[in-house]
Steps between C-alpha positions, in 0.01 A plus 500: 500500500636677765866436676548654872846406639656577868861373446721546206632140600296218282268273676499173498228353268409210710411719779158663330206450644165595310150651604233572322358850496216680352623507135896424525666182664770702766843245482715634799781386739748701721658640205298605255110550405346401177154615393372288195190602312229193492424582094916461503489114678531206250489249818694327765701186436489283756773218632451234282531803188760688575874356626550706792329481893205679503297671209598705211226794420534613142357838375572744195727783562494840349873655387370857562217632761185564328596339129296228377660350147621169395819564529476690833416217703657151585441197741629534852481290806570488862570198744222406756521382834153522584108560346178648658239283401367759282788484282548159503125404416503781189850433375659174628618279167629134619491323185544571110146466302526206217548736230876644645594136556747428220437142581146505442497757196764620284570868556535762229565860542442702139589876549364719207739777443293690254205512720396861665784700573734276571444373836539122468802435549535767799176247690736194430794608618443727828177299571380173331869299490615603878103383614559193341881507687357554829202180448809283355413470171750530277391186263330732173557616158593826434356684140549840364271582229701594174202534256149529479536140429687399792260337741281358220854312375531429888132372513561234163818348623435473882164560646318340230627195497514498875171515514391248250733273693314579827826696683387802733658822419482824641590854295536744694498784270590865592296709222180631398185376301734443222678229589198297601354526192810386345508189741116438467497519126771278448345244776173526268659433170673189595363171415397308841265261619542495885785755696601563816409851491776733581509776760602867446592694801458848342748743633349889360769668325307658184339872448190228395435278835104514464546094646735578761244817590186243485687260685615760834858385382594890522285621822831538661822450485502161634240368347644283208767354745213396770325346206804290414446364827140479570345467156377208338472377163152616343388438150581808282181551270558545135357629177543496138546721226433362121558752246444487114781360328732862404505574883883583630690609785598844493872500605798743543296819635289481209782484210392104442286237454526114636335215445271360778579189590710431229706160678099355623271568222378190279407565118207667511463576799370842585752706730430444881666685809363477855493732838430517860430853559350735217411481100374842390487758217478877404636747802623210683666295245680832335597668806677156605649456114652875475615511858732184450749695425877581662389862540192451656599191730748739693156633622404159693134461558433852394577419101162388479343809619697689285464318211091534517485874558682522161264275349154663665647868400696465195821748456329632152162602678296204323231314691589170661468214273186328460572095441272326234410117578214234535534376847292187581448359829422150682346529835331214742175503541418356901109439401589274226835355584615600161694747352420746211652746223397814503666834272585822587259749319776802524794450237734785638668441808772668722581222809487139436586224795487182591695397811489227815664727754400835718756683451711645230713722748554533819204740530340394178190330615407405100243190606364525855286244483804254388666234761843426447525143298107440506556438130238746455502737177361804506481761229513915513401694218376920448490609134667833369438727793670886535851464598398699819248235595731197426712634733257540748423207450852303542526749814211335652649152486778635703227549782408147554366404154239750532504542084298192434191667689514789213210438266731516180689227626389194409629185771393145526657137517539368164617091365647654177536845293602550120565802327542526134699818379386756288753736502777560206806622696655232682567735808161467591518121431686455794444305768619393814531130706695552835729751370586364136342682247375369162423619199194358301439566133251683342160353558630251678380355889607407829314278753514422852368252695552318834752180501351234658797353662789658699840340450679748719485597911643797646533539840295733699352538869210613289196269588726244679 
């Protein structure tokens, strides 16, 4: 944003009137002229939204010229006296969507402090809480995470049984694919009948956003605000993850071991977690599992890329491991309206993926051929390939998903996957569902598969 003032002497506020031009909106009176960048606007209040005469146009401002980090930037806004009809057809808000009445839905704001680098609570208080001040809102609960069990403790005594008794609530939660998982595996292990399906307003605040990225929510720097306006509530698709019965979390960087589902599981029951966004194994599960770490989360997004050049070119010299499993595969057949089991032939492999969104980062294009919440599952495989080549091949899904044209990729739409492990160090037992990584024992197997039924919505422009 650029500033350009004439007088040292403040202007008054309610004297700004606003054009719009080329790719700013120009806010200027007698005293002073404002240039606002359009990626900056958020929208304009009007009347009936804001207390004052006239309109209120809120944008994100930047502390330093040229910076671009959460905590450089904060909401700002300027009193209108006038619109050009450009602006007001593009960015005009007279009335709060269902979701942000506190009447109609109860509001929840969960902000995960360990997610990312820390930027949570920066988005919540320079931008989320004085948003909310400017629409009026002020009716909502307020919840800092202080575990990793935090929002699925939130989830049991509140949203939960919320749901089950048909009340409306919406969690707006400022993290990254973490703490959906948590909320959508806690959702799925409940016992329930008939809910009223909760909405999360995802708020990206993670080094892993692959949702947020699939969803546009980080396009620019406005974008997760205008959807907090303009979404709507869309069914989030779901899948699950069985695993044989000596599956557990791995916890604490690595140092321990948890049991999955521990406060849901019946006897016998085999464990069960669910997802959103990715289930995968080999380069992609261990990159994920040794980059959650302090050290390597000071890195943001870039942990992961460092963590899978160590593991494609080894420190000692050795060649990149090879992972040993039977994978097995249902597809749908079209011709027959049926679906069938087919196995892999290969039993080494090097990148194993399942996932129902594009995007893993920003640039990550991992499934181009994947809609965001189609409920679609599509799988992405290459056995052991030089290190050089996997590279080159990760590169080219950073131009547009152009990796899954590569003949040693193998890509399709699949209805389930199971692996059983043959490998006798747990490190390369690891695998990974949205971020949590698990450990399964020796010769032991995971599946995926589809869930029929979504018992969660998350609000998106996204197909509206």
């Amino acid at each position: 944003m650029q500033a350009r003032e004439s007088m040292v002497q403040p202007p008054d506020p309610s004297q700004f009137r606003a054009d719009l031009i080329e790719n700013s909106v120009r806010c200027h009176n007698e005293w002073k002229e404002i240039t606002v960048a359009i990626d900056d606007i958020v929208c304009v209040l009007s009347e009936t939204l804001c207390t004052e005469v006239g309109y209120k146009l809120l944008f994100i401002q930047r502390r330093s010229e040229g910076i671009n980090t959460e905590d450089s930037t904060y909401l700002e806004s300027i009193q209108l006296i006038s619109l050009s009809p450009a602006l007001r057809s593009q960015y005009l808000c007279t009335e709060l969507p269902r979701h942000l009445c506190s009447h109609e839905s109860g509001i929840h704001i969960i902000i995960s402090t360990a997610s990312g680098t820390g930027a949570a609570r920066h988005l919540y208080k320079n931008i989320l809480q004085p948003f909310l001040l400017q629409l009026g809102i002020c009716d909502y609960s307020v919840h800092e995470t202080q575990s990793s069990q935090t929002i699925t403790e939130l989830c049991k005594s509140d949203f939960i049984p919320c749901a089950q008794a048909g009340t409306h609530k919406t969690i707006i939660l400022l993290s990254g694919d973490g703490g959906i998982v948590d909320v959508v595996d806690a959702i799925y292990n409940a016992s329930w009948h008939s809910i009223a399906r909760p909405t999360i307003a995802l708020v990206p605040a993670g080094t892993g956003n692959a949702m947020a990225y699939s969803l546009g929510l980080t396009s620019y720097p406005t974008s997760w605000l205008k959807e907090l306006l303009q979404g709507r509530p869309r069914p989030l698709p779901t899948f699950g993850a069985k695993f044989s019965p000596g599956a557990q979390y791995v916890t604490e960087e690595g140092r321990a071991r948890a049991s999955i589902c521990a406060s849901f599981k019946t006897k016998n029951e085999v464990p069960k977690v669910h997802g959103a966004v990715v289930a995968s194994w080999g380069i992609h599960a261990a990159l994920v599992a040794d980059s959650d770490t302090t050290e390597y989360r000071r890195f943001g997004g870039d942990r992961f890329k460092l963590a899978a050049e160590e593991l494609l070119f080894p420190p000692n010299g050795a060649e990149s491991h090879r992972y040993t499993g039977t994978i097995s595969l249902t597809r749908w057949d079209s011709q027959t309206n049926s679906e069938y089991e087919e196995t892999m032939e290969i039993k080494e492999h090097m990148y194993v993926l399942a996932t129902m969104v594009p995007r893993l980062e920003r640039e990550f294009m991992i499934s181009p051929e994947s809609i965001p919440l189609d409920g679609r599952l599509r799988m992405i495989h290459f056995g052991p390939v030089p290190s050089e080549k996997a590279m080159q091949l990760m590169t080219s899904a950073y131009q547009g998903g152009q990796h899954v044209f590569d003949r040693s990729v193998f890509y399709s739409e699949i209805e389930r996957l199971k692996i059983v492990f043959q490998e006798t160090d747990e490190r390369w037992r690891r695998v990974c569902i949205d971020g949590r990584i698990i450990a399964i024992e020796c010769d032991g197997w995971m599946e995926i598969y589809k869930e029929p039924e979504s018992l969660l919505n998350i609000l998106t422009s996204v197909g509206v």
